[in-house]
Backbone as numpy.savetxt, mean C-alpha at the origin, in Angstrom:
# Nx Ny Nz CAx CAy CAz Cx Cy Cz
5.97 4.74 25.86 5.67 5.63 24.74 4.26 5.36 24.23
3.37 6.20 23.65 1.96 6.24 23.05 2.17 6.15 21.55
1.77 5.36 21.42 1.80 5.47 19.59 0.01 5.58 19.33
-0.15 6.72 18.72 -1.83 6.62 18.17 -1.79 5.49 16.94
-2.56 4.73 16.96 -2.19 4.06 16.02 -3.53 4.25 15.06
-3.84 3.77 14.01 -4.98 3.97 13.24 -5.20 2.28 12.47
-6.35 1.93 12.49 -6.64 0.50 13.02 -6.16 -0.09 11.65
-5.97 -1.45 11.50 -5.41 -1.97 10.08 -6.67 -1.77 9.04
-7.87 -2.08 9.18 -9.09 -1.94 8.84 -8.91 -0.69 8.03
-9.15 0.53 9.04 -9.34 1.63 8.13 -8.23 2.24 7.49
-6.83 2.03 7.63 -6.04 2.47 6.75 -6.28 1.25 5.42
-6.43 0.16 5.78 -7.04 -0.46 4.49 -8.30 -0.24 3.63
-8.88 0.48 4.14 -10.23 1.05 3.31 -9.64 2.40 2.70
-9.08 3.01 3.60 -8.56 4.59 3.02 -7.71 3.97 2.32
-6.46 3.37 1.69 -5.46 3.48 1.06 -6.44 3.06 -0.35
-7.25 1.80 0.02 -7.93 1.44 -1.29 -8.56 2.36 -2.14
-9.35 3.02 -0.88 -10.04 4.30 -1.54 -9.18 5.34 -2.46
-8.49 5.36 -1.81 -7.20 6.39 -2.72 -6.99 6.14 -4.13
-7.18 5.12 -4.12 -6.52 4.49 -5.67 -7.94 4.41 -6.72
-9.26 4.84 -5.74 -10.62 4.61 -6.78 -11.11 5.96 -6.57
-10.62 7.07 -5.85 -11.21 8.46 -6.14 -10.39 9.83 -5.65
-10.13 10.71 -5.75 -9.59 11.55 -5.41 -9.71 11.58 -4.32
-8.67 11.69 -3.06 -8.98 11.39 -1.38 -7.96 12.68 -0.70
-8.95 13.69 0.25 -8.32 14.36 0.99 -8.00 14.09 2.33
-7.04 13.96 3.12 -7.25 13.59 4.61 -6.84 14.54 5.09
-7.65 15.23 6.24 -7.30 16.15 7.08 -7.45 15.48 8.32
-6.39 16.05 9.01 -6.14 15.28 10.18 -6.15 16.41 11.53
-6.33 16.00 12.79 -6.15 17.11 13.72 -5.40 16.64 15.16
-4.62 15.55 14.54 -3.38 15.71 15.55 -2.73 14.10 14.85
-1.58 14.10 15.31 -0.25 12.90 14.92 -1.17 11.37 14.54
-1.14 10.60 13.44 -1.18 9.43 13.63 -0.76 8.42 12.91
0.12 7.32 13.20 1.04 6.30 13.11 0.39 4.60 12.51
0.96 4.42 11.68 0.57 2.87 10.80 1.65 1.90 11.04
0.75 0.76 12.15 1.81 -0.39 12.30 1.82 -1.04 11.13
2.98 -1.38 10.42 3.36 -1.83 9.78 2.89 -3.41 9.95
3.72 -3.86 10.50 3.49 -5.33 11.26 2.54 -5.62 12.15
1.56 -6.01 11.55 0.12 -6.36 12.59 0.55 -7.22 14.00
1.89 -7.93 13.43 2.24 -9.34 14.58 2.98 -8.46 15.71
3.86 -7.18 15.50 4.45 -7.20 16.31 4.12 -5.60 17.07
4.93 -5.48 18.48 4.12 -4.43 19.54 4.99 -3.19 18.65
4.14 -2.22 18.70 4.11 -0.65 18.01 5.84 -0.41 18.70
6.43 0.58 17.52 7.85 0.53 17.95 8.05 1.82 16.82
9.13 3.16 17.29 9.36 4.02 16.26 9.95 2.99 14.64
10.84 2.43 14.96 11.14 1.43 13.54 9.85 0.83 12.55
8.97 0.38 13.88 8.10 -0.81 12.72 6.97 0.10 12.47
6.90 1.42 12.94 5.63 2.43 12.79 5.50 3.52 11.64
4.73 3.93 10.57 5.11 4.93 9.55 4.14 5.81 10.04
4.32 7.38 9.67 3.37 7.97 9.91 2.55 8.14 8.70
1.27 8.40 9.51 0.29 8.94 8.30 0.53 9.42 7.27
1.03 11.05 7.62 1.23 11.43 6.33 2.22 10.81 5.45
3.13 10.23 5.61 3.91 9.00 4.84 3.24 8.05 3.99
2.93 7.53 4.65 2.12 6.50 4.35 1.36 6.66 3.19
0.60 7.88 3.07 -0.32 8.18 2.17 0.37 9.37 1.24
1.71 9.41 1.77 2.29 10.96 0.46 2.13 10.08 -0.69
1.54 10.93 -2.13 1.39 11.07 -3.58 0.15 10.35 -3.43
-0.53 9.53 -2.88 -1.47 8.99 -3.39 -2.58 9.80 -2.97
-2.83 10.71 -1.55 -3.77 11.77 -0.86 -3.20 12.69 -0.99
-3.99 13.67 -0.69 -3.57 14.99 -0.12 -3.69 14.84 1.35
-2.87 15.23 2.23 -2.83 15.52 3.63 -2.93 17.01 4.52
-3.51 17.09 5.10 -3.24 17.83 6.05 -3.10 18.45 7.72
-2.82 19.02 8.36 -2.89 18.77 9.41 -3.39 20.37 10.38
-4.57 19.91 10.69 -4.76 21.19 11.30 -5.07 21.16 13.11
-4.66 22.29 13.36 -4.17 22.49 14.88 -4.94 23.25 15.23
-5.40 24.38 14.62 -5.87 25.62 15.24 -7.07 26.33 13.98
-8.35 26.61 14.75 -8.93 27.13 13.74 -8.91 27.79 12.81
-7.80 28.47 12.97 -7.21 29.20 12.06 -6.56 28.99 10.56
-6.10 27.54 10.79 -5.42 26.86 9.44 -6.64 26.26 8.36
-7.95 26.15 8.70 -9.07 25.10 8.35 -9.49 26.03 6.77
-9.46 27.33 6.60 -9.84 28.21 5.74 -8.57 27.82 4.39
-6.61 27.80 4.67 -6.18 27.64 4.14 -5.64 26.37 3.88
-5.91 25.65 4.71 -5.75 23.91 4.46 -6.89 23.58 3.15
-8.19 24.30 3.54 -9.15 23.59 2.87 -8.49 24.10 1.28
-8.09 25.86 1.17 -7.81 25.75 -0.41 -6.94 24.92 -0.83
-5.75 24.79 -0.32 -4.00 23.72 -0.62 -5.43 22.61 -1.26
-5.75 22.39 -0.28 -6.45 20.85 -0.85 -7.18 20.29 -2.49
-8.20 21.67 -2.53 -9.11 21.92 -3.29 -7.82 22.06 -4.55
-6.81 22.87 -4.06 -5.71 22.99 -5.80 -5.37 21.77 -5.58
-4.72 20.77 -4.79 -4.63 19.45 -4.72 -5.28 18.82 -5.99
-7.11 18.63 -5.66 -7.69 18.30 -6.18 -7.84 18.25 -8.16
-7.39 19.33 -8.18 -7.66 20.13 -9.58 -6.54 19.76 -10.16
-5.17 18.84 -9.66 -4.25 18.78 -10.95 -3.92 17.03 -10.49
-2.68 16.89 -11.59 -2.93 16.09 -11.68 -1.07 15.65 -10.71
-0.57 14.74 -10.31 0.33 14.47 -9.55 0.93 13.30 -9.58
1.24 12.73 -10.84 1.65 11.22 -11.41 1.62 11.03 -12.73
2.65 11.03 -12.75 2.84 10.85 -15.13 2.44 9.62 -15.55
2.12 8.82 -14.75 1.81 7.34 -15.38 2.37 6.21 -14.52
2.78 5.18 -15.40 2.95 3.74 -15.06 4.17 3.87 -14.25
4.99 4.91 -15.08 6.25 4.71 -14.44 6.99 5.74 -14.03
5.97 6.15 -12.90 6.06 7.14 -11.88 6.17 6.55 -10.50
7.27 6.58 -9.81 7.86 6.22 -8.98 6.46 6.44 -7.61
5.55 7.16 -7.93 4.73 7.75 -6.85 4.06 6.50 -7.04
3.30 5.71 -7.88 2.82 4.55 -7.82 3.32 3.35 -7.18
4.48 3.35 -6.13 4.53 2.32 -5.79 3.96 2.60 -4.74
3.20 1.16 -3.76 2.86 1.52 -2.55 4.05 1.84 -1.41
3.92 2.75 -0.87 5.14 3.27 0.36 5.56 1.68 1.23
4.72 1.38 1.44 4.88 0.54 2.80 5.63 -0.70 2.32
5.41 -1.17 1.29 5.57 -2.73 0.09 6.81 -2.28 -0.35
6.98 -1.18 -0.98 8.69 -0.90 -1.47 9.57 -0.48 -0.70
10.21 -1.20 0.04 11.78 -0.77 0.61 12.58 0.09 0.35
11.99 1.00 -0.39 13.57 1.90 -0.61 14.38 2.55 0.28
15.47 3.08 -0.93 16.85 2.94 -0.15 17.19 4.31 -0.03
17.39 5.13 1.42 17.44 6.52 1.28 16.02 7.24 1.17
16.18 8.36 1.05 14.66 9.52 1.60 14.97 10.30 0.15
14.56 10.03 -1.09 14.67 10.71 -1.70 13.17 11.33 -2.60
12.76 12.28 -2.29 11.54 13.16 -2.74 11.14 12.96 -3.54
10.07 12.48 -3.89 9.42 12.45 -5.12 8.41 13.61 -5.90
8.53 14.44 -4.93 7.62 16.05 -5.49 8.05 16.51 -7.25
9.73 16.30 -7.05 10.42 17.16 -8.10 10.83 16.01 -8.99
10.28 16.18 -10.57 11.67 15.26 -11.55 12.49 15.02 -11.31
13.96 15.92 -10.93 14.82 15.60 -10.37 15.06 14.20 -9.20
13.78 14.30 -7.93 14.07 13.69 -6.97 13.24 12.11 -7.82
12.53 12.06 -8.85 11.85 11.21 -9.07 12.96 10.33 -9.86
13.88 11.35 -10.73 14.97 10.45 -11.52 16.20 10.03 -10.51
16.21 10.42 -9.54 17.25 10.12 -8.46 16.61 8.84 -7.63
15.73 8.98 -7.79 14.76 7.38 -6.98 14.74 6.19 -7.88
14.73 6.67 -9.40 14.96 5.65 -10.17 16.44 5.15 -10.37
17.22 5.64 -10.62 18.72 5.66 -10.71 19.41 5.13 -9.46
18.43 5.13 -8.34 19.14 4.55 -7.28 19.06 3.19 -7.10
17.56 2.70 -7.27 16.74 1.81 -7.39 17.27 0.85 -8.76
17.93 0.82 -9.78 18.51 0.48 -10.91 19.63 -0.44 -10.31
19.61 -1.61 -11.10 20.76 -2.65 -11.01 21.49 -2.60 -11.59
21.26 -1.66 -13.09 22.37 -1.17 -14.70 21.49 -0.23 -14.59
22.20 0.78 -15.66 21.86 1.94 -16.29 20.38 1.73 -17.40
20.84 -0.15 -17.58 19.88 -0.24 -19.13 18.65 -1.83 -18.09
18.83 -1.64 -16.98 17.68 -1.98 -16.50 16.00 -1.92 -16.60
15.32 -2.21 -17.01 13.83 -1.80 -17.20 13.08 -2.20 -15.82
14.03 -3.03 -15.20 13.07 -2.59 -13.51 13.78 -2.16 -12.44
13.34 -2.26 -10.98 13.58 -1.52 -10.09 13.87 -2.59 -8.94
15.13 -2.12 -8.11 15.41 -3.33 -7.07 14.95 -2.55 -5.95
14.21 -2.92 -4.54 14.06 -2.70 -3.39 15.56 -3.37 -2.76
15.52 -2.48 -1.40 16.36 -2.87 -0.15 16.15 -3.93 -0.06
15.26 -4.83 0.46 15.24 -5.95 0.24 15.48 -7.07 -0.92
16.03 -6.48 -1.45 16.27 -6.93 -2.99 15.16 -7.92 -3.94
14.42 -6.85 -3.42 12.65 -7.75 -4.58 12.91 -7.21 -5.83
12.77 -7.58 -7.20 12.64 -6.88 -8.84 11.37 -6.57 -8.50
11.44 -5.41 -8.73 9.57 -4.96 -9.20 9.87 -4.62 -10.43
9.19 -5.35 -11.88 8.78 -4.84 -13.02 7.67 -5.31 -13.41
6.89 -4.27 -14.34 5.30 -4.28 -15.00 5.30 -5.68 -15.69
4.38 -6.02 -15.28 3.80 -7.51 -15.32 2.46 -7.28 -16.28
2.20 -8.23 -17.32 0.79 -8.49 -18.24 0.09 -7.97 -17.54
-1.10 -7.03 -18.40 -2.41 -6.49 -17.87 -3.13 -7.46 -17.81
-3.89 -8.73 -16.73 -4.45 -9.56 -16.95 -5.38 -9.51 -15.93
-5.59 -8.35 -15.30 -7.19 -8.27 -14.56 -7.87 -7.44 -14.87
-8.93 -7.31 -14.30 -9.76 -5.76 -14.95 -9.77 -4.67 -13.44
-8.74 -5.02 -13.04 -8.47 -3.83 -11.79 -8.29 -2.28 -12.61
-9.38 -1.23 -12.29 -8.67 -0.18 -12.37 -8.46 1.12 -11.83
-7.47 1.33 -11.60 -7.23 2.42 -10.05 -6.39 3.68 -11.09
-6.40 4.41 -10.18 -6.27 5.72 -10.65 -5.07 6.08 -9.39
-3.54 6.77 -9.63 -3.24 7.82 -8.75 -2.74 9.17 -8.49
-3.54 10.05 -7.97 -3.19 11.21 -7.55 -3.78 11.90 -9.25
-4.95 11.47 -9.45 -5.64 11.87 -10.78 -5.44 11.55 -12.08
-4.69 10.36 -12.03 -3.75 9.79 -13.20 -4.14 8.12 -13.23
-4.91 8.09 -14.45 -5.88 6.46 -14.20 -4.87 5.60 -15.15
-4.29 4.83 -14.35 -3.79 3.65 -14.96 -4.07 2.56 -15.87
-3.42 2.17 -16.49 -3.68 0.87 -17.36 -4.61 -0.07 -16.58
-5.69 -0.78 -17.40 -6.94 -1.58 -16.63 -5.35 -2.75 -16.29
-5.65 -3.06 -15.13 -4.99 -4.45 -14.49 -3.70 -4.21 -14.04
-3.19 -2.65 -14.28 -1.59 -2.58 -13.91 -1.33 -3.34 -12.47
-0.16 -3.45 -12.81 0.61 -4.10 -11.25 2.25 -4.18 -11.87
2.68 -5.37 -10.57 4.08 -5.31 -10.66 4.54 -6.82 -10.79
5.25 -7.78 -11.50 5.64 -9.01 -10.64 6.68 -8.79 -10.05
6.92 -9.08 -8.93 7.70 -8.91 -7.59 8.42 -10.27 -7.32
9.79 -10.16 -7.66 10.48 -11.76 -7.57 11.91 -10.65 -6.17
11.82 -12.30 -5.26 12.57 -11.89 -3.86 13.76 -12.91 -4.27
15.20 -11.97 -4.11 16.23 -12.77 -4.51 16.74 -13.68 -2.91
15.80 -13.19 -2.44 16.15 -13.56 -0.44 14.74 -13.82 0.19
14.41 -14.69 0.99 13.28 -14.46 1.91 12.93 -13.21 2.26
11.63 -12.85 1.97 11.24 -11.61 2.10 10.02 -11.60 3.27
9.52 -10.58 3.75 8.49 -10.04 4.52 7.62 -8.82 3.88
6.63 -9.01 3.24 6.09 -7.64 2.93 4.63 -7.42 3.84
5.25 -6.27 4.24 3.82 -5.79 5.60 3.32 -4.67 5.02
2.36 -4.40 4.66 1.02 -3.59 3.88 0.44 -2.70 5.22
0.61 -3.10 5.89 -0.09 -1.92 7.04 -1.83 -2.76 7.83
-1.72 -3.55 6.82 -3.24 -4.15 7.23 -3.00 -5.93 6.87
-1.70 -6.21 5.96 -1.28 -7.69 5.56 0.17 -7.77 5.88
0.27 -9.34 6.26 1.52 -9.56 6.41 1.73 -10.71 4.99
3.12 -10.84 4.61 2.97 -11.81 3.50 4.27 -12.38 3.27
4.73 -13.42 3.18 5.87 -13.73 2.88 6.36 -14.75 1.66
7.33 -14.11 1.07 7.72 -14.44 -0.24 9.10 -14.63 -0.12
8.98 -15.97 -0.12 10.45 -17.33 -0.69 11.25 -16.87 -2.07
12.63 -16.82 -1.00 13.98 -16.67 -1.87 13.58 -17.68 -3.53
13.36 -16.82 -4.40 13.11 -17.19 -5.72 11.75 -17.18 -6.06
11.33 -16.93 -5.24 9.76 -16.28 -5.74 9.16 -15.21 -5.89
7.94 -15.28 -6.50 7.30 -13.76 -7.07 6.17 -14.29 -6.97
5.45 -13.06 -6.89 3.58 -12.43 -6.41 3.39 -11.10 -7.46
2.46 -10.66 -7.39 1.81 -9.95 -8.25 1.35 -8.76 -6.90
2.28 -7.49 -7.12 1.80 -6.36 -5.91 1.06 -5.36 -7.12
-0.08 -4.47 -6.51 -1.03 -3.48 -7.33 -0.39 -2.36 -6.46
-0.90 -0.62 -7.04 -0.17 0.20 -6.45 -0.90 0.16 -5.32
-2.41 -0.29 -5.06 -2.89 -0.22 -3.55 -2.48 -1.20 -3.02
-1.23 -1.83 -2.76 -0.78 -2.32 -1.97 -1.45 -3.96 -1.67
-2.33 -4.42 -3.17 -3.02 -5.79 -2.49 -2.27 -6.45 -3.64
-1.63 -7.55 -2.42 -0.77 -9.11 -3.29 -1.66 -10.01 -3.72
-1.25 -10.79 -4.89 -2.18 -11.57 -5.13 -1.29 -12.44 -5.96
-1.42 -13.85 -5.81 -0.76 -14.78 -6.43 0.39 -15.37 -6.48
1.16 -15.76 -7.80 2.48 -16.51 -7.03 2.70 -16.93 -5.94
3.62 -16.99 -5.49 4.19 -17.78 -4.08 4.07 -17.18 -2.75
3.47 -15.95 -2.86 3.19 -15.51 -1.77 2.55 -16.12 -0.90
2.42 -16.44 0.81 1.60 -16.74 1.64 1.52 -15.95 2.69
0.32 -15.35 2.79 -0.28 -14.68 3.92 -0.05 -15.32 5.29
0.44 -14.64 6.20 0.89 -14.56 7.36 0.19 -14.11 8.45
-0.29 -13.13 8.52 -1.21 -12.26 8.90 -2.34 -11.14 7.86
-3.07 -11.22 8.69 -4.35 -11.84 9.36 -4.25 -13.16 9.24
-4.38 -13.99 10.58 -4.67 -15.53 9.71 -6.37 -15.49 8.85
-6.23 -16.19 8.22 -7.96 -16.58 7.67 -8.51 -17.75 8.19
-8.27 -18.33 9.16 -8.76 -19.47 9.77 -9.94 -18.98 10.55
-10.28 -17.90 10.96 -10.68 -17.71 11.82 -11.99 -16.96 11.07
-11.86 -16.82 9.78 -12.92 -15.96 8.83 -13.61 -17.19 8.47
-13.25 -18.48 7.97 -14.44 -19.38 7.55 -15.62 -19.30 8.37
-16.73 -20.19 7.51 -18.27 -20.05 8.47 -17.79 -21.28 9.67
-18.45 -21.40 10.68 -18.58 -22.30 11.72 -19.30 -22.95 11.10
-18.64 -24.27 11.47 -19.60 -25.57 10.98 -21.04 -25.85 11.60
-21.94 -26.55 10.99 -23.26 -26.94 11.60 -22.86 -28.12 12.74
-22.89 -28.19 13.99 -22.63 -29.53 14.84 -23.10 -30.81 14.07
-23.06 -31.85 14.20 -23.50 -33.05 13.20 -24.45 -33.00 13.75
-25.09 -33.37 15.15 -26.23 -33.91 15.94 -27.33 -32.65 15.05
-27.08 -31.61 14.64 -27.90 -30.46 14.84 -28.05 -30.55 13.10
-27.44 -31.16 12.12 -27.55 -30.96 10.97 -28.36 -32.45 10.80
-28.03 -33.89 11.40 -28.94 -34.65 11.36 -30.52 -34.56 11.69
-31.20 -33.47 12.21 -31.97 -33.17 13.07 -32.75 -32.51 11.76
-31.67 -31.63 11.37 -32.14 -30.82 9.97 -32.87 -31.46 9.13
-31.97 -32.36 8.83 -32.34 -33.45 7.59 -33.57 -34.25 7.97
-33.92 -34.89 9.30 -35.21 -35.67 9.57 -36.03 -34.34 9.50
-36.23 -33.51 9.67 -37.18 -32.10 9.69 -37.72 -31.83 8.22
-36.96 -32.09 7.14 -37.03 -31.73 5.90 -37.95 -33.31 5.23
């Protein structure tokens, strides 16, 4: 099987981007986001594009010259409204990071209060359980992050603290990360973890430090100086 895949890199620049400016993607044929950087492309571990990026872009997909005139308006009204009530609009979570349970639409109120209600541990809950059974609830504004989605600018520093009642795996499309039964991290709606007990998995970072100076070649330095 062919999976087009689209590199971890640039779906990590585009998703970021999403969250700092109004972002259209037009596309002109199928393409697929490994989830799991570690493991080989598979219909399960693969999301598609337009998934991936529903509520936070506008998408489209054009085939034939013919669609490029009415894709471009959809887009342009795209542009002009607004597509997220706030903090606690279910469209703000990142797709890939929240597990949910079932395919339920987030276009309509209806499908948005049916995503919450599903996602609910009680009726008088103030957060939200994933399939994987992570709590995501709004955590202190304590950075000066500020992202915007689908034309709707968030609280400076919003995020989530994210506590895993089980060993967890969260794969971002471009990070792998894993979070210990009783721990919590700090997820943003663009999808970047930061803190608590989380440890990065993939990408390793071993391989990003500078190369050391050889000794022979830094002693050499020093008599030179």
């Amino acid at each position: 099987m062919v999976f087009p895949l689209i590199s971890a890199q640039d779906i990590s620049g585009l998703y970021r981007r999403a969250h700092r400016a109004r972002t259209v993607v037009i596309a002109f044929g199928s393409a697929k986001i490994l989830l799991d950087g570690r493991e080989l492309p598979s219909n399960k571990g693969c999301m598609s594009l337009e998934k991936f990026i529903r509520y936070k872009c506008f998408y489209v997909l054009i085939s034939r010259l013919e669609e490029v005139e009415k894709g471009w308006a959809k887009a342009l009204d795209w542009m002009n409204e607004r597509h997220c009530e706030g903090p606690n609009d279910p469209r703000c979570f990142p797709v890939a990071a929240f597990d949910a349970q079932g395919e339920c639409s987030l276009d309509s109120a209806a499908g948005r209060q049916e995503f919450i209600a599903l996602h609910k541990e009680t009726k008088s809950s103030k957060h939200l359980t994933d399939a994987c059974g992570r709590t995501w609830q709004r955590g202190p504004d304590h950075s000066r992050d500020l992202i915007q989605v689908a034309g709707t600018t968030l609280p400076i520093g919003f995020h989530w603290d994210v506590q895993a009642a089980r060993n967890s795996t969260i794969a971002t499309g471009w990070e792998v990360w894993h979070l210990p039964k009783g721990g919590y991290t700090n997820i943003h709606p663009d999808a970047m973890v930061r803190g608590g007990h989380a440890t990065k998995k993939y990408p390793s970072s071993a391989g990003s430090s500078k190369p050391k100076t050889p000794k022979a070649a830094r002693s050499q330095a020093r008599r030179k100086k």
